[in-house]
C-alpha positions in Angstrom: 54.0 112.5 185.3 53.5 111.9 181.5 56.4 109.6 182.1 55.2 107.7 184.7 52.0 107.4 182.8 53.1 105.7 179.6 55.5 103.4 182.1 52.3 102.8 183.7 50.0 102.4 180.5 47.7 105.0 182.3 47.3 103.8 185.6 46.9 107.3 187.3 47.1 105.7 191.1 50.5 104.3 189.8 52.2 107.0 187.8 51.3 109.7 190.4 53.0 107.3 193.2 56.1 107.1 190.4 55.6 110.7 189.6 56.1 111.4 193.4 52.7 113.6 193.3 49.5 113.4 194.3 46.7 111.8 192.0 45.0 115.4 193.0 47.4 117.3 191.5 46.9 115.2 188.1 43.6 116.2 188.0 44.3 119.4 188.8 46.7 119.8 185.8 43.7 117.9 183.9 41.4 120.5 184.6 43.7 123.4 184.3 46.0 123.1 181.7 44.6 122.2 178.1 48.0 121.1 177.1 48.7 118.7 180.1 45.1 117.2 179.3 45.7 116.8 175.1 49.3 114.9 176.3 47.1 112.5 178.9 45.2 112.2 175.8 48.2 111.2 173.7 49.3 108.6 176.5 45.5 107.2 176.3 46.0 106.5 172.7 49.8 105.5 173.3 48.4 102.5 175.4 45.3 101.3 172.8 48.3 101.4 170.4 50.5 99.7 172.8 47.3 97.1 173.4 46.8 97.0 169.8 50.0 95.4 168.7 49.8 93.1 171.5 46.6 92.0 169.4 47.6 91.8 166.2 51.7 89.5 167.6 48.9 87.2 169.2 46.7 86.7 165.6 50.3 86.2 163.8 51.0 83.7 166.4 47.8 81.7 166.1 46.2 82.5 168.9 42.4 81.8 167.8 40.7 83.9 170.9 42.6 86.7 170.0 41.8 86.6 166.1 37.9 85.7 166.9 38.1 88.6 169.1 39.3 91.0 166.3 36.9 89.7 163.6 34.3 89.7 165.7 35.0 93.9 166.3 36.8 94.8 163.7 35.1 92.5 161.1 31.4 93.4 161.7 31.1 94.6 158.4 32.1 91.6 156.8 29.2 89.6 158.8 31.5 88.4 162.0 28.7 89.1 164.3 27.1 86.5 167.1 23.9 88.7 167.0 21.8 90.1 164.4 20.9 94.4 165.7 18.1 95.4 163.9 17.4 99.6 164.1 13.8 100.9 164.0 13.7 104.0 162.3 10.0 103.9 162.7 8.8 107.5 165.4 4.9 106.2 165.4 4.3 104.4 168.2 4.0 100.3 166.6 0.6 99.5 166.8 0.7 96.1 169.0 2.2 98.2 171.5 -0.7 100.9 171.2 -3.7 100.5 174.1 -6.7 102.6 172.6 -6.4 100.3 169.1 -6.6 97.1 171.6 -10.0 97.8 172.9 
């Protein structure tokens, strides 16, 4: 099943039918062995890793949506944002929001 997963790049429905099993029994192994579910773990990051290089042969090649894309996640901290998030750290309710300070 592991297998058929990274063939897959984690489609359960997919790898089970590969597998020959039944997607029930994957969960069941999910659930019940803590060693089966740390190697479906390993397959998850397998296929971000797998997405990831995909990524990064796009940027060399070019591509502009796929380096706009990683900028605009992975270069955040460098100001590659479309919006501006602001956190309030404030706990006191703001006072144009309070009713008894209205009247």
């Amino acid at each position: 099943m592991l297998e058929a997963l990274r063939g897959t790049l984690g489609i359960i429905s997919a790898a089970a039918e590969k597998a020959g099993i039944d997607r029930k029994t994957h969960y069941r192994w999910l659930k019940e062995d803590p060693d089966y579910a740390e190697a479906v773990s390993n397959v998850a990051e397998y296929v971000t890793d797998f997405a990831e290089s995909s990524l990064f042969k796009l940027i060399q090649e070019g591509n502009p949506q796929a380096t706009l894309f990683y900028m605009k996640t992975r270069g955040r901290s460098r100001g590659y944002v479309e919006r501006q998030e602001i956190e309030i750290t404030e706990k006191k309710p703001l006072s144009w929001l309070s009713p008894k300070e209205e009247e």
